[in-house]
VOMI-15025 format. One record per residue (C-alpha): residue number from 1; x negated, y negated, z negated. Coordinates in nm, 2 decimals. Last residue first. Layout:
<pts>
@pos = NUM | c1 = X | c2 = Y | c3 = Z
...
</pts>
This chain:
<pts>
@pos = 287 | c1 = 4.32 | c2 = -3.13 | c3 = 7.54
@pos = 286 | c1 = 4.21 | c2 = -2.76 | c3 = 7.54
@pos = 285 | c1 = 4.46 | c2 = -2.49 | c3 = 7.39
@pos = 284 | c1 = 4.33 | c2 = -2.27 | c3 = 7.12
@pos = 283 | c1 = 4.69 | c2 = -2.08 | c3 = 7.04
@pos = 282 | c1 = 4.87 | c2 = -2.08 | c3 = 7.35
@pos = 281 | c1 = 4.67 | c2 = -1.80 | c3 = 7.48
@pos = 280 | c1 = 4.63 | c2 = -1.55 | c3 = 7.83
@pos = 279 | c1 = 4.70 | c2 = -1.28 | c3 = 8.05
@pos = 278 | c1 = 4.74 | c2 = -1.03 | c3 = 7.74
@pos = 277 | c1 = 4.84 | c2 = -0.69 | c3 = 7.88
@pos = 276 | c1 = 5.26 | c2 = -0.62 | c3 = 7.92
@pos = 275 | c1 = 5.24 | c2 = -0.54 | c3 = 8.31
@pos = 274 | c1 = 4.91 | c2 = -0.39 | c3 = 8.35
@pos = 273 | c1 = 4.61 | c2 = -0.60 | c3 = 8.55
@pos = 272 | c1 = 4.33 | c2 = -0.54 | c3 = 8.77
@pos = 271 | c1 = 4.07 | c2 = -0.83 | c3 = 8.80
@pos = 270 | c1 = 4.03 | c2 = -0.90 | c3 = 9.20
@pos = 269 | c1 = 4.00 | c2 = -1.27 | c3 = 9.14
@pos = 268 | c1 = 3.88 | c2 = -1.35 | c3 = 8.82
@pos = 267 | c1 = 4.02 | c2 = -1.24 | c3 = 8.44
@pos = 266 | c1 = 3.78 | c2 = -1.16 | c3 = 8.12
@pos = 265 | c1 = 3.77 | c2 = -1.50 | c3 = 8.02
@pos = 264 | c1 = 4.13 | c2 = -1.50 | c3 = 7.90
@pos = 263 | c1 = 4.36 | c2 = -1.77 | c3 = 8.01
@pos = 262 | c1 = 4.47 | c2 = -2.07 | c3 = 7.81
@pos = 261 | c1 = 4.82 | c2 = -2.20 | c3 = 7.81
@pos = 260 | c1 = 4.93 | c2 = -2.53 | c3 = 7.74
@pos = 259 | c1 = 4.72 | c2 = -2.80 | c3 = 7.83
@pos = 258 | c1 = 4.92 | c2 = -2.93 | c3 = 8.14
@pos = 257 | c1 = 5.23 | c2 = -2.73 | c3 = 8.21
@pos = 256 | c1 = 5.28 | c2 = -2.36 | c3 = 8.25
@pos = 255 | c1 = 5.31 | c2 = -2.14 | c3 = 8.63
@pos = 254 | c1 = 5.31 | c2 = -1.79 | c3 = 8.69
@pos = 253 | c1 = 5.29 | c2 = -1.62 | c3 = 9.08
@pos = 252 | c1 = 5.45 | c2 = -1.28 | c3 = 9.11
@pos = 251 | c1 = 5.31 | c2 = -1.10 | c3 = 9.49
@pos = 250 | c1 = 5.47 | c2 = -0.83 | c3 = 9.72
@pos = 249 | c1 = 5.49 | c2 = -0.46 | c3 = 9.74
@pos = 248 | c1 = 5.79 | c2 = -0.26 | c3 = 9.85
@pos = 247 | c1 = 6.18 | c2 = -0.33 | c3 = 9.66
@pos = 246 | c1 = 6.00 | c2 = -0.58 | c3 = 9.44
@pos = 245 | c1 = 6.15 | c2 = -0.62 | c3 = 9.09
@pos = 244 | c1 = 6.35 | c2 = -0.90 | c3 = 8.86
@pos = 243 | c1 = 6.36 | c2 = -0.99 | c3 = 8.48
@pos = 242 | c1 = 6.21 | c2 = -0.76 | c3 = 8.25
@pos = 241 | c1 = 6.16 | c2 = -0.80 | c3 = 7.89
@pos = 240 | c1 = 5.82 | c2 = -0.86 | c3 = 7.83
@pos = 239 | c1 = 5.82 | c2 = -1.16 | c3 = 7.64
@pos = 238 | c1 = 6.21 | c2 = -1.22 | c3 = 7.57
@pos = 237 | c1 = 6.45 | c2 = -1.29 | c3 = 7.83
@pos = 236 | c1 = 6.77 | c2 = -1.59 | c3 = 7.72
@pos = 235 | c1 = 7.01 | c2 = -1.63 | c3 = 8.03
@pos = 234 | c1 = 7.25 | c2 = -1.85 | c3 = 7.93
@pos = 233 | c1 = 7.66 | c2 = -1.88 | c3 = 7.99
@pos = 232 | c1 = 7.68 | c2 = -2.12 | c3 = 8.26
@pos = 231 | c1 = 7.62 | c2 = -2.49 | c3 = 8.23
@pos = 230 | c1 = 7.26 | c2 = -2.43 | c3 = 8.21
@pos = 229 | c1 = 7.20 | c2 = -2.22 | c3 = 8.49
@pos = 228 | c1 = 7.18 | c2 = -2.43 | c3 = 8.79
@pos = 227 | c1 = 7.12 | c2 = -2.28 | c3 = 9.10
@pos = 226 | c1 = 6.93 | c2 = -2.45 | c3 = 9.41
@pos = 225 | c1 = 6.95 | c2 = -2.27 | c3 = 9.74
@pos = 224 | c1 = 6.70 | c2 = -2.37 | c3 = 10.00
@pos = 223 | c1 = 6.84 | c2 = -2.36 | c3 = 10.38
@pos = 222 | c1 = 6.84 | c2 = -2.05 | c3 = 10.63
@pos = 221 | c1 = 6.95 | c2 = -1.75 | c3 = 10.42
@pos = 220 | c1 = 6.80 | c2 = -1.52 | c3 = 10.22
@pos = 219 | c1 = 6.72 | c2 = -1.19 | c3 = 10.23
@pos = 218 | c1 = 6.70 | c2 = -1.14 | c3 = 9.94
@pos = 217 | c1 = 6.90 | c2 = -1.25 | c3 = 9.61
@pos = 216 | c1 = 7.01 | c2 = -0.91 | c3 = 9.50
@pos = 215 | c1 = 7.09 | c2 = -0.89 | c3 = 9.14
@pos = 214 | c1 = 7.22 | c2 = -1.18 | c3 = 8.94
@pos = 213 | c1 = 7.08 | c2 = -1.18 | c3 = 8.62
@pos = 212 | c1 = 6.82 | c2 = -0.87 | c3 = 8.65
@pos = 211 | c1 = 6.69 | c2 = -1.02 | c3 = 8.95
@pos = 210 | c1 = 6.68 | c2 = -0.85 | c3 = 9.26
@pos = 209 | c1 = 6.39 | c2 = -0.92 | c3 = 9.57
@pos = 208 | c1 = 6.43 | c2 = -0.73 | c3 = 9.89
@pos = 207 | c1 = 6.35 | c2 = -0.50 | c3 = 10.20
@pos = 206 | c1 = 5.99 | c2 = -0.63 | c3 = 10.17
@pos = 205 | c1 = 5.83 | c2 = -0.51 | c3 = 10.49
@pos = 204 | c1 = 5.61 | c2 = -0.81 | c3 = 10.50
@pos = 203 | c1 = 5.63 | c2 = -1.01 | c3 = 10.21
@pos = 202 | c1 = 5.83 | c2 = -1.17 | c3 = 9.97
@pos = 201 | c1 = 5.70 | c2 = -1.38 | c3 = 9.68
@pos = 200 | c1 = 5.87 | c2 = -1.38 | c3 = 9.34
@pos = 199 | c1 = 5.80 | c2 = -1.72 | c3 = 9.17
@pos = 198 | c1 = 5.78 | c2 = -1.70 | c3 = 8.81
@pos = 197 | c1 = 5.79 | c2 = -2.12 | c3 = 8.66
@pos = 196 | c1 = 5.76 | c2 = -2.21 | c3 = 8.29
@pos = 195 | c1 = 5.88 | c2 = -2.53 | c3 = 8.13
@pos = 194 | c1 = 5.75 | c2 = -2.64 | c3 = 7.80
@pos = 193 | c1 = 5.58 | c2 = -2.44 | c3 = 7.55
@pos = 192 | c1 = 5.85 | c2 = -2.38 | c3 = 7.35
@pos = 191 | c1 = 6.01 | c2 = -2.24 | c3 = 7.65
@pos = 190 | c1 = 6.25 | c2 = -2.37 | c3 = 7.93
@pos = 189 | c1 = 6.21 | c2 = -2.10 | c3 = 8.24
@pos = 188 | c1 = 6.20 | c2 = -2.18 | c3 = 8.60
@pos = 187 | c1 = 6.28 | c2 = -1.92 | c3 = 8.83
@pos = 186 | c1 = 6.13 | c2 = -1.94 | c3 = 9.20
@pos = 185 | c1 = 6.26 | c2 = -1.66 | c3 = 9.47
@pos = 184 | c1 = 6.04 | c2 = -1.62 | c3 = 9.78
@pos = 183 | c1 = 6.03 | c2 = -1.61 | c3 = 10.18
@pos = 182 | c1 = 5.64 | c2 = -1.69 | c3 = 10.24
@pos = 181 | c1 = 5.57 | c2 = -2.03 | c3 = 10.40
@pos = 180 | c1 = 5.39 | c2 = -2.16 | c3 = 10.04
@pos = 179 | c1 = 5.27 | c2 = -1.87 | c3 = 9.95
@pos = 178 | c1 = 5.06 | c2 = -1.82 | c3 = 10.27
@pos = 177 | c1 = 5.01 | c2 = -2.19 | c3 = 10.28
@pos = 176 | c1 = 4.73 | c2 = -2.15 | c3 = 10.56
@pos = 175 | c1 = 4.69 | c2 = -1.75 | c3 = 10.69
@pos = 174 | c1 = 4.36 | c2 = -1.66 | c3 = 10.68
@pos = 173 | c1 = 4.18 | c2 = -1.57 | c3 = 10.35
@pos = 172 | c1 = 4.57 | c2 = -1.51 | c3 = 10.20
@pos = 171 | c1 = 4.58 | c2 = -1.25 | c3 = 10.47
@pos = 170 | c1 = 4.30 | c2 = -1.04 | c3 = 10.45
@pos = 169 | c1 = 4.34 | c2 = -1.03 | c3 = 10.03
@pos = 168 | c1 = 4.74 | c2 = -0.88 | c3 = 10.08
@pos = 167 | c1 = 5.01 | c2 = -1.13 | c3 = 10.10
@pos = 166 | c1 = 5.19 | c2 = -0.95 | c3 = 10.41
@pos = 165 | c1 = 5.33 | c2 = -1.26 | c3 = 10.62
@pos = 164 | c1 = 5.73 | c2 = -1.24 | c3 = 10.56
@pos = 163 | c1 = 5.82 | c2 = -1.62 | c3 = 10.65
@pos = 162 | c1 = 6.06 | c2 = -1.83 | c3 = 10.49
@pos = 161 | c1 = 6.33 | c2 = -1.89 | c3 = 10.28
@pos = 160 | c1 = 6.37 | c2 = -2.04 | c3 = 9.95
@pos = 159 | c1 = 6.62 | c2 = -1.93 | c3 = 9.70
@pos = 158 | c1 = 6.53 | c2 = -2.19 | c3 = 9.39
@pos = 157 | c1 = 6.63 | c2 = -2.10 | c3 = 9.02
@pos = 156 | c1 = 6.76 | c2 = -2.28 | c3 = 8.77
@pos = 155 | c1 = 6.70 | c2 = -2.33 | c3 = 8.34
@pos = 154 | c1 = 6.64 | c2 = -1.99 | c3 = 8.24
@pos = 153 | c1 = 6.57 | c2 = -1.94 | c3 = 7.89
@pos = 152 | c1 = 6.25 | c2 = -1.86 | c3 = 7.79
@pos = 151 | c1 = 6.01 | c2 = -1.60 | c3 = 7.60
@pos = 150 | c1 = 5.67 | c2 = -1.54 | c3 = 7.78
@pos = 149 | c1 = 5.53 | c2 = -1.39 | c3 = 8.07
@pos = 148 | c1 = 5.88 | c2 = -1.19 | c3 = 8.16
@pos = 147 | c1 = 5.87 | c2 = -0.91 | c3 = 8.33
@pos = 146 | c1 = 5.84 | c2 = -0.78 | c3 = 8.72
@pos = 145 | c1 = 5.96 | c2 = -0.46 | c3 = 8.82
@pos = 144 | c1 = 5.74 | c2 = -0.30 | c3 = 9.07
@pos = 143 | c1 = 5.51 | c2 = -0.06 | c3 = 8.93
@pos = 142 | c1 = 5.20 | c2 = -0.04 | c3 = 9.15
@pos = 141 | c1 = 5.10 | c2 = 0.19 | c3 = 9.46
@pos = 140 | c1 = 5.21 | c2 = -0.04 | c3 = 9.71
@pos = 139 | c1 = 4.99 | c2 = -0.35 | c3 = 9.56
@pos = 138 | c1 = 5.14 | c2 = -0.59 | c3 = 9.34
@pos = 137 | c1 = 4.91 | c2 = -0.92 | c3 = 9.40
@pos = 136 | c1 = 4.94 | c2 = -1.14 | c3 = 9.09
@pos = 135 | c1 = 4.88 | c2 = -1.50 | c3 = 9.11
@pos = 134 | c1 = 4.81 | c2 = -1.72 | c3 = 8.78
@pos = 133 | c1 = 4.88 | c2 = -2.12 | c3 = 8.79
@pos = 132 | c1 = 4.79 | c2 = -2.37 | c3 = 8.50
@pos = 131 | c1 = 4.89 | c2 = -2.70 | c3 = 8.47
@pos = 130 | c1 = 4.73 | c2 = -3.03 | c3 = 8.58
@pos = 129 | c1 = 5.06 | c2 = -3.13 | c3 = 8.68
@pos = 128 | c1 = 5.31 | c2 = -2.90 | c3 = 8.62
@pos = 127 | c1 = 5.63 | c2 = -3.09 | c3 = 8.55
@pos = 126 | c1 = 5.53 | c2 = -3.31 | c3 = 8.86
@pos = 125 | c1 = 5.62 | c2 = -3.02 | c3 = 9.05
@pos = 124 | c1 = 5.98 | c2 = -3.01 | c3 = 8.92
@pos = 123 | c1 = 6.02 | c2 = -3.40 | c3 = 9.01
@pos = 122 | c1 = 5.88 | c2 = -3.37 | c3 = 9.37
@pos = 121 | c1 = 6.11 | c2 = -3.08 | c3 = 9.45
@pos = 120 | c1 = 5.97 | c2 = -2.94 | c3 = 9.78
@pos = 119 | c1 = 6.08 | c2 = -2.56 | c3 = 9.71
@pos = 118 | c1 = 5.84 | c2 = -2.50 | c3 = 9.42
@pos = 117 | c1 = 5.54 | c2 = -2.38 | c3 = 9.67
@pos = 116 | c1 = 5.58 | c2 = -2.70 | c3 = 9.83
@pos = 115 | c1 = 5.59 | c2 = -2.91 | c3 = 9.57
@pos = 114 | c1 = 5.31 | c2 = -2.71 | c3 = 9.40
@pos = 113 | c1 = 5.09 | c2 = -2.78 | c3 = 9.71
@pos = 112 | c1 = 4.90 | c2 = -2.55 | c3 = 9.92
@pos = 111 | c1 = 4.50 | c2 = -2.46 | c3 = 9.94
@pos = 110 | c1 = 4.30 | c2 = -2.24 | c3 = 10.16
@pos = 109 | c1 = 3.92 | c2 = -2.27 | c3 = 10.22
@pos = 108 | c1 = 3.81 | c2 = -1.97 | c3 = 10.00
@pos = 107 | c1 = 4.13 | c2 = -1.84 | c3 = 9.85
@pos = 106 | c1 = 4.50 | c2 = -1.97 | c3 = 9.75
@pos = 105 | c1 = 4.39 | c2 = -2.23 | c3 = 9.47
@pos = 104 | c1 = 4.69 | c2 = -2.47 | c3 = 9.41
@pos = 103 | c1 = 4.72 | c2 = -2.78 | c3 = 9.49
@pos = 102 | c1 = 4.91 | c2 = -3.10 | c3 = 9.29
@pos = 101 | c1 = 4.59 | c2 = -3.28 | c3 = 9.20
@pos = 100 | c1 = 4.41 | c2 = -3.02 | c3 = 9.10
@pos = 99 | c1 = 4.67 | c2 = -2.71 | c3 = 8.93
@pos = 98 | c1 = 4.38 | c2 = -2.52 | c3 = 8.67
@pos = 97 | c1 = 4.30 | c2 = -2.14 | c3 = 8.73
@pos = 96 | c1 = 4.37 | c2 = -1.80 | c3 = 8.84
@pos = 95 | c1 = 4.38 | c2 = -1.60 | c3 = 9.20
@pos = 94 | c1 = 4.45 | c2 = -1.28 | c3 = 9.31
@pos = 93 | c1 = 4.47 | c2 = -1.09 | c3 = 8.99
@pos = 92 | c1 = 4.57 | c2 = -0.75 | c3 = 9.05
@pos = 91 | c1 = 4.82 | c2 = -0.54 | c3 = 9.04
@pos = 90 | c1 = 5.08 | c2 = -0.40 | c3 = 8.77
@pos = 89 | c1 = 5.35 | c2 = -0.68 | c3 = 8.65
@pos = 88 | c1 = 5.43 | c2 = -1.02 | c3 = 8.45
@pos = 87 | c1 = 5.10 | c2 = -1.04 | c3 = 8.25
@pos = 86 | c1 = 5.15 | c2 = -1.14 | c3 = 7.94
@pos = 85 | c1 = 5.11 | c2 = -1.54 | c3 = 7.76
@pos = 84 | c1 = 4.99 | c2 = -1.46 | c3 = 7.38
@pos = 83 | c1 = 5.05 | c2 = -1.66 | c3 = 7.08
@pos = 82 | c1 = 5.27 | c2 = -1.48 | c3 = 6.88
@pos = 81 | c1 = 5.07 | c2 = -1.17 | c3 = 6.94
@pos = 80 | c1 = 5.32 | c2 = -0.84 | c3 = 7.04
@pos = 79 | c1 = 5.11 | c2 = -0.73 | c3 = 7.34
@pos = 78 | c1 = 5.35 | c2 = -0.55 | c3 = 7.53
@pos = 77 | c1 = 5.29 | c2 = -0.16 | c3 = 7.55
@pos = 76 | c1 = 5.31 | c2 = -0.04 | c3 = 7.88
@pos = 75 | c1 = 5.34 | c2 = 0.31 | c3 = 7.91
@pos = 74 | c1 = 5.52 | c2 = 0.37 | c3 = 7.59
@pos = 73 | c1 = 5.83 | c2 = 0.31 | c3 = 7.73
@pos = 72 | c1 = 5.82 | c2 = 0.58 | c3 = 8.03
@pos = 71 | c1 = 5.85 | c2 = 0.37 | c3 = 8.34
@pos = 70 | c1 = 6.12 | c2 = 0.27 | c3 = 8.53
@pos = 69 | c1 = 6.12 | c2 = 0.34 | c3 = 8.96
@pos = 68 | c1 = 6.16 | c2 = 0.04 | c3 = 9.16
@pos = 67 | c1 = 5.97 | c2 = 0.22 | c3 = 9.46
@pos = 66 | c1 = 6.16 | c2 = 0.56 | c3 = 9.36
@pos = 65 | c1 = 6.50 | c2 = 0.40 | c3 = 9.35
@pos = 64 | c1 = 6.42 | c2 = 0.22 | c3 = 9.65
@pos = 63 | c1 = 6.33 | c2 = 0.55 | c3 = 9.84
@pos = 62 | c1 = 6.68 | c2 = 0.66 | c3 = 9.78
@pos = 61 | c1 = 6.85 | c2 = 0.91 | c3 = 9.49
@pos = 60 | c1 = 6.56 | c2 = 0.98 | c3 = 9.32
@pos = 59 | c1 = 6.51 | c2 = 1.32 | c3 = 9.22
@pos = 58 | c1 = 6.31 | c2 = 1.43 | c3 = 9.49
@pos = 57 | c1 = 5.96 | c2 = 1.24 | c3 = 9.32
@pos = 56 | c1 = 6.01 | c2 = 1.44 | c3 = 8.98
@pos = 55 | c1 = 5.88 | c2 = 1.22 | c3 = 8.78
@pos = 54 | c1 = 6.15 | c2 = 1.04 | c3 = 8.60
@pos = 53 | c1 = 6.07 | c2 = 0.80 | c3 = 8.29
@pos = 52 | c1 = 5.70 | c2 = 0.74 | c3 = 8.55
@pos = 51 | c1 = 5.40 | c2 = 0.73 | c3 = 8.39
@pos = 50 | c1 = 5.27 | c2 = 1.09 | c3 = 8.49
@pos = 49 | c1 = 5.43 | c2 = 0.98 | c3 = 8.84
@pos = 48 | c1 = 5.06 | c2 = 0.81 | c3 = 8.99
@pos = 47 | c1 = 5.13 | c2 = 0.70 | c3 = 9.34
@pos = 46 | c1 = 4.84 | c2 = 0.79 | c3 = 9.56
@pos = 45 | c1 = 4.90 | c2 = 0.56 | c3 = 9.82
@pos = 44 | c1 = 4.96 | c2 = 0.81 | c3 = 10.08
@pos = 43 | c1 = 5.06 | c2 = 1.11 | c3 = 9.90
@pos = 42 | c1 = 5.30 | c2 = 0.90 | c3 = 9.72
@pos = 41 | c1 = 5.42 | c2 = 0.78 | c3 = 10.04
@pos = 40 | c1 = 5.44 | c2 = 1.06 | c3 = 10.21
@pos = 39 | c1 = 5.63 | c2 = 1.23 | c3 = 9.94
@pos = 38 | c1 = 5.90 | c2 = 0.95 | c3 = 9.94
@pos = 37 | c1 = 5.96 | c2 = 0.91 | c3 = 10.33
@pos = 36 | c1 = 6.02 | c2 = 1.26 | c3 = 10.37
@pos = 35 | c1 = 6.26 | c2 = 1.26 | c3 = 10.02
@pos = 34 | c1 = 6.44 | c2 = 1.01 | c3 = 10.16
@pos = 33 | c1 = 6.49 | c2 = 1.14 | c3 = 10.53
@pos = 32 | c1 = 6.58 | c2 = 1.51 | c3 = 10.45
@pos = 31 | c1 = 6.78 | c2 = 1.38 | c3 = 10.16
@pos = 30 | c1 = 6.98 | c2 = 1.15 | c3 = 10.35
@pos = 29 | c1 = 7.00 | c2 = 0.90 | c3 = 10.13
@pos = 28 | c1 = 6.90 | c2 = 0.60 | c3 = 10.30
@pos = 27 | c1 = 6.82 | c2 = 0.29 | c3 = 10.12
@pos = 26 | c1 = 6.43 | c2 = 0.25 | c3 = 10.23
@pos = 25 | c1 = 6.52 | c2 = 0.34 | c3 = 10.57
@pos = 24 | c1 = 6.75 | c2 = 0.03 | c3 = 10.63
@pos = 23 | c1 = 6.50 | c2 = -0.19 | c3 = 10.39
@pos = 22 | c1 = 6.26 | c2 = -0.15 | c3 = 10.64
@pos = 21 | c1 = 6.45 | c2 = -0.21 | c3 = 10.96
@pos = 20 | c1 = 6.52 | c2 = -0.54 | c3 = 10.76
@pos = 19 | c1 = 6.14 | c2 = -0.60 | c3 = 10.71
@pos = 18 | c1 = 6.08 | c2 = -0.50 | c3 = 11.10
@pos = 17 | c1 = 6.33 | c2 = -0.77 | c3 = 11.25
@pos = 16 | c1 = 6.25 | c2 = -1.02 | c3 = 10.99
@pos = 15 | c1 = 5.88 | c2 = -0.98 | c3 = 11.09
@pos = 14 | c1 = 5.89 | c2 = -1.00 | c3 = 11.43
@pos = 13 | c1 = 5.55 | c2 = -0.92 | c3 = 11.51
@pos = 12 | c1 = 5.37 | c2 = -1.23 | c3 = 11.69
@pos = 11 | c1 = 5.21 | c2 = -1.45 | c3 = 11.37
@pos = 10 | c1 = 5.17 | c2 = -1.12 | c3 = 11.22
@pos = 9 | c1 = 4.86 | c2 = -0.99 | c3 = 11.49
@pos = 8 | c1 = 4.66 | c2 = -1.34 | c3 = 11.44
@pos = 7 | c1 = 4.68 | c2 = -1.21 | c3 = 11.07
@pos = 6 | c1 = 4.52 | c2 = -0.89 | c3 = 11.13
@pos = 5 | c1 = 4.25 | c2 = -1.01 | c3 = 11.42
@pos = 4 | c1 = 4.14 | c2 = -1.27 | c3 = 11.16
@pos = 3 | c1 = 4.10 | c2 = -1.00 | c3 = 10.89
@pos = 2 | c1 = 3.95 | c2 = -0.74 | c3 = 11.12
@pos = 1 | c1 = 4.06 | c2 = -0.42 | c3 = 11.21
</pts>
């Protein structure tokens, strides 16, 4: 199939409809359903379990325990630096660059605003002007929990719904705004670097998005919800430490101010990446 032919085909499928059919079979229990569903899929997208803390795949209670399954602690070492920025999950590197003039790089011919993106706060987009912006696609066979880039304490976060287009490379070449009109979850993060957004992206099929502060925030409802964390007692997550997961496959999109970060040469579009592996610096930072 084609990539037009494969986004045309999403503007017409109910995609509510089929994410929270989804999310039904991917909490059953029934052990002749679960354990069904989870060997196929392993099979299918050749699910590596050598990592995983358990690997035996029928000991998992439901087919979101597997897809948010932990891993054993040494597979992912952190890079410790003091002045490295980590990648938040498994995937790939969709995109990577500089913020111009309030856009950010989607793929060839597709742009979308940090205002937009950020829930249509004018003020909180101006606080990454001429930042830097990172976009991780987590593919179905990755490890789902997403961690944190860099110490931070959260300041709010923004509930903002949407659509559930799949956010695979087909459809960010052909659906406008993809991450911009995709259901998602933005946390902003104060850090000694300045402010720091992770913006959990839903997707097609995604029966949810949980953070380790508040659990469940997906599916969410019709208007944008704004919490404010600093009145409450805070949330303080160290480099690495985790702070939400995907139940299926979706996308983690980083955000830093203007000449803050620096990211490594090595990385492009299509670059794999580990949870826990230098993304970038703060130490050499451009003015």
């Amino acid at each position: 199939m084609n990539d037009k032919l494969f986004a045309a085909l999403q503007y017409i499928t109910p995609q509510h409809t089929l994410s929270r059919a989804a999310g039904w079979l991917a909490n059953q229990r029934t052990p002749w359903i679960k354990d069904r569903f989870i060997q196929w899929f392993a099979k299918r997208y050749d699910v590596d379990m050598s990592q995983a803390l358990e690997e035996d795949l029928l000991a998992y209670a439901s087919f979101n325990e597997f897809f948010t399954r932990a891993l054993k602690a040494e597979a992912r070492p952190v890079d410790t630096a003091p002045d490295s920025v980590v990648c938040p999950a498994d995937g790939a590197i969709s995109q990577l660059g500089k913020i111009e003039e309030g856009r950010i790089f989607q793929a060839k011919g597709q742009l979308y605003t940090t205002r937009e993106l950020l829930g249509g706060s004018e003020a909180l987009a101006n606080e990454f002007e001429q930042g830097q912006f990172a976009t991780i696609y987590l593919s179905p066979r990755d490890y789902h929990r997403v961690h944190m880039p860099y110490s931070g304490r959260l300041r709010t976060t923004v509930a903002i719904p949407g659509d559930l287009f799949s956010v695979n490379n087909a459809t960010a070449r052909e659906v406008p705004r993809l991450f911009a009109r995709n259901e998602r979850l933005v946390a902003i993060f104060d850090t000694d670097l300045g402010p720091m957004a992770v913006v959990l992206v839903g997707a097609m099929i995604v029966a949810g998005i949980e953070t380790v502060w508040g659990g469940e925030v997906a599916p969410i409802r019709r208007k944008v919800q704004t919490l404010d964390f600093r009145p409450t007692a805070p949330v303080d997550l160290a480099k690495g430490e985790e702070m939400g997961r995907f139940r299926l496959g979706s996308t983690a999109i980083v955000l830093f101010g203007k000449n803050k970060v620096n990211w490594e040469e090595k990385f492009s579009a299509n670059s794999p990446t580990q949870m826990g592996e230098r993304l970038g610096s703060h130490r050499e930072v451009s003015r």
